[in-house]
C-alpha positions in Angstrom: 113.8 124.9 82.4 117.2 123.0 83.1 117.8 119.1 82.9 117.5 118.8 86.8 114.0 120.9 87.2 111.1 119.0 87.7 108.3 118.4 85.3 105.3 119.4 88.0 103.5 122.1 86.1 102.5 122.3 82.3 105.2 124.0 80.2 101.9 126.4 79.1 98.7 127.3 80.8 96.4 125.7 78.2 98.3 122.3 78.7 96.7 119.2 79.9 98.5 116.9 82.6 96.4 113.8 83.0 97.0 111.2 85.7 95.6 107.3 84.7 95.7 104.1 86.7 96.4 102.0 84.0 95.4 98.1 84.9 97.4 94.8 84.3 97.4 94.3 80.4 96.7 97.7 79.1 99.5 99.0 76.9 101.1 102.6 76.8 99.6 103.5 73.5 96.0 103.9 72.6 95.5 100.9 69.5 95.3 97.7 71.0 97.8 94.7 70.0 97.1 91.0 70.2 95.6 90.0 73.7 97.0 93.6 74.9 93.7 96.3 75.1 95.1 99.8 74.5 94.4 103.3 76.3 91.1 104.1 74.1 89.2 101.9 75.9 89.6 103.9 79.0 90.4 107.7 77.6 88.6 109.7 75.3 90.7 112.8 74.9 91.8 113.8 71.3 95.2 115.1 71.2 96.8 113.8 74.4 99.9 111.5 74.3 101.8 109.3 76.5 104.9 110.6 78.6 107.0 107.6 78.9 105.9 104.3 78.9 104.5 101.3 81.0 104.5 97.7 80.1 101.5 95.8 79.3 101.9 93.4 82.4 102.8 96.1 84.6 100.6 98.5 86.5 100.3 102.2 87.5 100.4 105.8 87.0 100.9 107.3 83.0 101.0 110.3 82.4 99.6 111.9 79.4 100.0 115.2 77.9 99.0 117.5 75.0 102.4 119.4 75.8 105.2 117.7 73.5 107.9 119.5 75.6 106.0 118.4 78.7 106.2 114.9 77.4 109.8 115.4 76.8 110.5 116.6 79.9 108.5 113.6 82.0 109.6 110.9 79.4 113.5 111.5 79.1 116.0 110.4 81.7 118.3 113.3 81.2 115.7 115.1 83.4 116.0 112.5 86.3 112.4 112.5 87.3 111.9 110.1 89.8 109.7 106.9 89.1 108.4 105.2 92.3 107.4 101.7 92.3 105.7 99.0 94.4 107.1 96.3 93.7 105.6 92.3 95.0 108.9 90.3 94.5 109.1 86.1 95.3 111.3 85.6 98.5 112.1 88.0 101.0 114.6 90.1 100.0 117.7 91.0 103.0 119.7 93.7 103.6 122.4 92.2 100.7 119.7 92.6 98.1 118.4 95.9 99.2 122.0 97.0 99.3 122.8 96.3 95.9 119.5 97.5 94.6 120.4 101.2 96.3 124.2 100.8 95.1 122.8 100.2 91.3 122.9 96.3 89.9 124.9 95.8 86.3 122.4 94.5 83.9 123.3 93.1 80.6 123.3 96.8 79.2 125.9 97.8 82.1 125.7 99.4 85.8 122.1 100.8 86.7 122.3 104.4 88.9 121.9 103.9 92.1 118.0 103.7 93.6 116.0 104.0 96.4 114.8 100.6 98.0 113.6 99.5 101.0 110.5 96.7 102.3 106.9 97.5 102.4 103.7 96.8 104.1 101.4 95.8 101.2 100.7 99.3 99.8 97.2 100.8 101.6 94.1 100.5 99.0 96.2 98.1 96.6 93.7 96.8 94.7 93.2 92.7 93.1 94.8 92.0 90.3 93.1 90.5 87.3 94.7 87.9 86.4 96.1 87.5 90.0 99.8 86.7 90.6 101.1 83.2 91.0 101.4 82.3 94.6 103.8 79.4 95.7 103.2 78.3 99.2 106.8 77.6 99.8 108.0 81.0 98.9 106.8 83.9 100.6 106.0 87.3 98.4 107.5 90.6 99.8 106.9 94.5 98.6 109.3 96.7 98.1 109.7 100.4 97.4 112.3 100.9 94.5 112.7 104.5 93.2 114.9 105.2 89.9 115.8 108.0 88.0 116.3 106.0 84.7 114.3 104.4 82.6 115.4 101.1 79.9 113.1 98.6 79.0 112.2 96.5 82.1 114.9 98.2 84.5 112.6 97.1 87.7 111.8 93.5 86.9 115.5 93.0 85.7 117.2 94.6 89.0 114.9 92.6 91.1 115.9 89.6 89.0 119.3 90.3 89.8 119.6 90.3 93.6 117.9 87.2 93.0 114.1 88.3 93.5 112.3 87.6 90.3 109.0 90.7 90.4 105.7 89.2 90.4 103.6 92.5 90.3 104.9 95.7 89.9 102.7 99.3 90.2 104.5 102.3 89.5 103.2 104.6 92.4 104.8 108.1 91.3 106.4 110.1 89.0 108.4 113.2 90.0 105.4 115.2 92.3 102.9 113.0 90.4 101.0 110.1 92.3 98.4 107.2 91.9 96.7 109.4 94.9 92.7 108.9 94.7 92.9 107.0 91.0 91.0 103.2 91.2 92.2 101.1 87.8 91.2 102.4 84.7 90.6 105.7 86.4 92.3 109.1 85.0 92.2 112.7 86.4 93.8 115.8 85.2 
């Protein structure tokens, strides 16, 4: 399979592809850490490992394979699978921000590619948060859709932070073909 082919079918036909919702404070690895509760407390599936990662405060579709070239594949950027997000940022971003988000922002580790990004309608069946966000009544909360092809350590909440939108929740809705699609929090499917 080249760099540019997408990751949408298991590399062999007695690989597992699973899909999980992982909630707000979950990290991407199965021992918990800290105040952090790790993936064993929501899958039971010996031999399955995590395709990229998610941060603890963030929300959204993992993917987990038994496949280490299928993990490849999904987890490095050379391979520009898309990652959708949903993203609840404080203000209301305009055209300027959305601009430079779609022309790529420079972050302290230089220029990020350019991405996908529009406003959004609260996404349909978006489930509470626990904790919830902050809420300021003086500064309205707006979604947006940003979609990336890279992947460093807090890219999202740093670009929104750049065009001057600090992210207060973000969900990652999507990777490559693969979605959140019919999975509640804490839910997985293969």
């Amino acid at each position: 399979m080249s760099p540019s082919s997408p990751a949408s079918l298991p590399s062999s036909l007695s690989a597992r592809l699973i899909r999980f919702n992982k909630p707000y404070g979950v990290l991407s690895q199965f021992t918990p850490e800290g105040r952090w509760r790790g993936l064993k407390d929501f899958i039971d599936l010996p031999g399955v490992y995590v395709a990229g990662r998610l941060d603890a405060d963030s929300e959204g579709l993992l993917l987990l394979t038994d496949d280490g070239q299928l993990q490849a594949r999904i987890a490095d950027p050379r391979f520009k699978m898309e990652k959708v997000y949903w993203v609840q940022v404080e203000g209301a971003p305009d055209e300027t921000a959305l601009a430079a988000l779609r022309n790529g922002v420079t972050l302290n580790d230089g220029p990020t590619r350019p991405a996908r990004a529009r406003c959004i309608d609260p996404p349909p069946g978006l489930w509470d948060r626990e904790p919830p966000i902050r809420v300021r009544q003086a500064i309205p909360a707006t979604w947006i859709e940003l979609a990336i092809k890279e992947g460093r350590n807090r890219q999202v909440r740093r670009m929104t932070a750049a065009v001057g939108h600090p992210t207060l929740r973000l969900i990652r809705a999507a990777i490559g073909p693969h979605t959140l699609d019919g999975l509640a929090p804490g839910a997985w499917a293969d």
